[in-house]
C-alpha positions in Angstrom: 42.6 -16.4 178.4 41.8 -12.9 178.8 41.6 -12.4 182.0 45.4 -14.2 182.3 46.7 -11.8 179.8 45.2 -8.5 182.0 47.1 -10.4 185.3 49.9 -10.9 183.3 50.3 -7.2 182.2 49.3 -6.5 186.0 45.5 -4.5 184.5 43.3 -4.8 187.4 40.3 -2.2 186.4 38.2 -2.6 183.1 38.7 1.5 182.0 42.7 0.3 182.7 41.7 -2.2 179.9 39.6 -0.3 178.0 42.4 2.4 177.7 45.1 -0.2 176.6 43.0 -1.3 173.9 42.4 2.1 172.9 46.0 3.1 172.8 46.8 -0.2 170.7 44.0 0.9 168.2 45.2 4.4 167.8 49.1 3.4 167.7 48.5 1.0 165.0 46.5 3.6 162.9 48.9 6.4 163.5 51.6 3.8 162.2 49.4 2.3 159.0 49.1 6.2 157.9 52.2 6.8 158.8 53.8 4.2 156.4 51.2 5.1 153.4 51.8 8.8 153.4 53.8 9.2 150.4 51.4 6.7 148.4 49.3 8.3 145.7 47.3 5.8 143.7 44.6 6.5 140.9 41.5 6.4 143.0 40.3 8.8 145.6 43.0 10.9 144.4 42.4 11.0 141.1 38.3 11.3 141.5 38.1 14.1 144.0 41.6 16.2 142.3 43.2 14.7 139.2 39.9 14.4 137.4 39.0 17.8 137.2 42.3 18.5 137.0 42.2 20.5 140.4 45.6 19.7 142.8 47.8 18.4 139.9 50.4 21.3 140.6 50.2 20.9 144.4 52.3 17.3 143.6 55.5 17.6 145.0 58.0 14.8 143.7 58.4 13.0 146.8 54.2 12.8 147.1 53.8 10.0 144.4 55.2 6.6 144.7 56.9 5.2 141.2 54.0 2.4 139.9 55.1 -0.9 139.6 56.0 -2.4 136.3 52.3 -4.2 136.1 50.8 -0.8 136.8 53.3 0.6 134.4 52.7 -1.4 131.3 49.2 -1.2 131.9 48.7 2.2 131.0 51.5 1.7 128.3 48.6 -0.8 126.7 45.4 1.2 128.1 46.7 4.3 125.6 44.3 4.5 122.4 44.0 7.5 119.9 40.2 9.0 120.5 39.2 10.6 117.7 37.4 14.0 118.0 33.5 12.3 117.1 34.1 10.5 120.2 34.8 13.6 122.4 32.3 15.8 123.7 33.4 19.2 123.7 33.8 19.8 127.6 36.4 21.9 128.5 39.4 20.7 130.9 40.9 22.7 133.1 43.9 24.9 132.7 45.6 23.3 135.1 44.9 19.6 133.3 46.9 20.9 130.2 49.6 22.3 132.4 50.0 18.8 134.1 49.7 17.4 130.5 52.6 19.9 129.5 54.5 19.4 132.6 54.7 15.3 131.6 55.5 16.5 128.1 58.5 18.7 129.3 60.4 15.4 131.1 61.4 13.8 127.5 64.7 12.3 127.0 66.7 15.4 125.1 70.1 15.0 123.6 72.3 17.8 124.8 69.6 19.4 126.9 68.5 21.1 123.4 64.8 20.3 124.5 63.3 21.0 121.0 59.4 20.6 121.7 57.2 23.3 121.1 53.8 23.7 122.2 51.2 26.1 121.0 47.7 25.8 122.8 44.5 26.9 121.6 41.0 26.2 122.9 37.4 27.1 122.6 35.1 26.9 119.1 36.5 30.6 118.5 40.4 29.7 118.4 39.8 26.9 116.7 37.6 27.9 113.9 40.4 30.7 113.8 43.3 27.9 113.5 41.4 26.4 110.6 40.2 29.3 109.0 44.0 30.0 108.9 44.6 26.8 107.0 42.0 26.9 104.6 43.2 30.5 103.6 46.4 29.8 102.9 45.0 26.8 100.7 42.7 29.5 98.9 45.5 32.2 98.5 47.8 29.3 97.0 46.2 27.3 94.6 48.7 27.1 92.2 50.9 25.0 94.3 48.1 22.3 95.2 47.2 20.1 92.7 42.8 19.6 92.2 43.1 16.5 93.6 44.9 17.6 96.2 42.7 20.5 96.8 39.6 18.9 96.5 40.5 16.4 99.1 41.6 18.8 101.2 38.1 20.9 101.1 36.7 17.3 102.3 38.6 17.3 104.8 38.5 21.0 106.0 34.6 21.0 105.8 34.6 18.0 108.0 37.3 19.4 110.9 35.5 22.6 111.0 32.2 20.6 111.4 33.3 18.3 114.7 36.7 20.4 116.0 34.8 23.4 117.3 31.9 21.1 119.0 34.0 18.4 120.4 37.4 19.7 121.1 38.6 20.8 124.4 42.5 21.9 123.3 44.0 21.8 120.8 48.4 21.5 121.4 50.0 21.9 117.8 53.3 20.1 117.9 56.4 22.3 116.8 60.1 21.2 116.7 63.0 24.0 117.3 65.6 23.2 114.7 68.1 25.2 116.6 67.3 25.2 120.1 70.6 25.6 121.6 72.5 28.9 119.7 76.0 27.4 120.4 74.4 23.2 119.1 73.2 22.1 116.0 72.0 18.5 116.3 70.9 15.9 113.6 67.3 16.9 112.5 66.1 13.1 113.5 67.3 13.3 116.8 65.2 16.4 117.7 62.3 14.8 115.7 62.8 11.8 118.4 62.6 14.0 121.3 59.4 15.8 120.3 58.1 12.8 119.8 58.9 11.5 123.1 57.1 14.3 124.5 54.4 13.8 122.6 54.3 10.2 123.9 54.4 11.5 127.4 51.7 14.0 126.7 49.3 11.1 125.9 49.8 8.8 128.2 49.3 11.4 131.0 46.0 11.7 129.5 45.6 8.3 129.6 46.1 8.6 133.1 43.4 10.8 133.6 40.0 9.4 133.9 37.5 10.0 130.7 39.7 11.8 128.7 42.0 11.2 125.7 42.9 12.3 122.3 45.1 11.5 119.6 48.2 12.9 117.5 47.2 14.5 114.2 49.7 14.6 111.8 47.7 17.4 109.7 48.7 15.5 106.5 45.3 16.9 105.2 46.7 20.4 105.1 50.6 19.6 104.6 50.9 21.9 102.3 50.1 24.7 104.5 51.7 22.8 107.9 55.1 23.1 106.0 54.8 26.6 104.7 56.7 29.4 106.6 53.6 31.2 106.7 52.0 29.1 109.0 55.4 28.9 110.9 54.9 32.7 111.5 51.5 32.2 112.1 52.7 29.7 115.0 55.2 32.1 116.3 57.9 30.1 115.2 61.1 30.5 112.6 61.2 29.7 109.0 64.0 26.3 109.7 61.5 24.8 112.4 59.2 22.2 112.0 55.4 21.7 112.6 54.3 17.9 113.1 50.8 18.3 113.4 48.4 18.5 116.6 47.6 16.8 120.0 43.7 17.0 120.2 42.3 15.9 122.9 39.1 16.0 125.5 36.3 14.4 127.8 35.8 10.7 126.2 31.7 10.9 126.0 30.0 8.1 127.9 29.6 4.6 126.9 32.6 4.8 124.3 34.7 1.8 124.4 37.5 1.1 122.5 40.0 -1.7 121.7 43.3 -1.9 120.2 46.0 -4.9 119.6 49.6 -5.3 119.2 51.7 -8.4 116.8 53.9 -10.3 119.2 57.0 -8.6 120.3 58.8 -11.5 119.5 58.4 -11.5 116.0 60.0 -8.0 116.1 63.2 -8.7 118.0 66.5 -10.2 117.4 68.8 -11.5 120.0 72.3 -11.5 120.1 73.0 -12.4 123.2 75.6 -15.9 123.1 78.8 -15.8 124.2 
């Protein structure tokens, strides 16, 4: 059979053989990179770059293929809040939090106002710092907290300042422009949508990122300092914005697993679809 298809191509010599096969091999591999250069996926990639967070701003837009829907709903389920006892303290990159900011920044925005505010703080120092911040403002204003209140706060604030500084790698506290355009004043729910949207973004970027993750604190623990304009100021931000908390987040320490489940969609809808 061979020899029939060398006559037939008219290949008389073994290195004129040789060469053809060659030149099939090579053609057929310059054409299978060819058509996979603009595909990205989450392995080699993501081990040797996205990982350590190194390459994420070399990314152009047209270097990463959209994921399919399957790939896409997967990570929608694969998100979980990891607490900070389940972190263990390494620091991530600068460049990590950028990409994490970057996905943050592409939130659906009525008007363009883009209301999300982002401060970022990291290391034991800055953070200790942050809460030493809170717990003053709790000792300098007593008379508006309650015992209960305060008492459960201490609790709390002994126990943050405990596992924050030893786990945490950043710290992003959440703030809301109320006025971000100066010529557009929107409803106050729709720019608390939006930050949450980016928010959203934020974690599942994470969850994209192998070994690390985090969760959304709404600081309820310390609301009565979160709402104050003094730790508005504190936050570089004006006395009509909003603070909604923190994104903590970090290297998920080894062996952690962890679970999560959902009622059925179904029992949450209503259709009015008939003609």
């Amino acid at each position: 059979m061979l020899k029939e298809i060398l006559q037939t191509l008219q290949i008389e010599t073994e290195a004129e053989a040789l060469n053809l096969i060659l030149t099939f091999i090579l053609s057929g591999l310059i054409g299978y990179v060819w058509s996979h250069r603009g595909q990205v996926t989450g392995t080699e990639k993501e081990k040797e770059k996205v990982e350590d967070g190194e390459g994420l701003s070399e990314l152009q837009d047209g270097d990463v293929s959209l994921p399919g829907s399957e790939s896409l709903l997967k990570l929608i389920k694969d998100r979980r809040s990891i607490m900070p006892k389940d972190l263990t303290g390494e620091i991530l990159s600068d460049e990590t939090i950028e990409y994490l900011l970057e996905a943050g920044n592409w939130a659906p925005t009525h008007h363009k106002t883009q209301p999300w505010r982002y401060i970022v703080i990291s290391g034991p120092n800055n953070i200790l710092d942050y809460l030493d911040f809170i717990e003053k403002w709790y000792s300098d204003n007593r008379e508006l907290v309650s015992e209960d209140e305060f008492q459960k706060f201490q609790d709390k604030y002994s126990s943050m300042r405990e596992t924050l500084p030893a786990n945490v790698s950043h710290m992003l506290v959440i703030g809301m422009k109320r006025q971000a355009l100066t010529d557009k004043l929107l409803p106050e729910w729709e720019e608390i949508a939006a930050t949450s949207c980016s928010v959203q973004n934020i974690h599942l970027a994470l969850t994209a990122l192998p070994g690390c993750g985090g969760f959304w604190s709404s600081h309820t623990w310390c609301k009565h300092a979160r709402d104050s304009n003094q730790f508005k100021e504190y936050l570089g931000l004006e006395s009509e914005d909003r603070v909604f908390g923190a994104f903590i987040l970090g290297r998920i320490r080894d062996g952690a697993k962890f679970k999560s489940t959902r009622a059925d969609w179904r029992n949450k809808v209503v259709w009015r679809t008939g003609s």
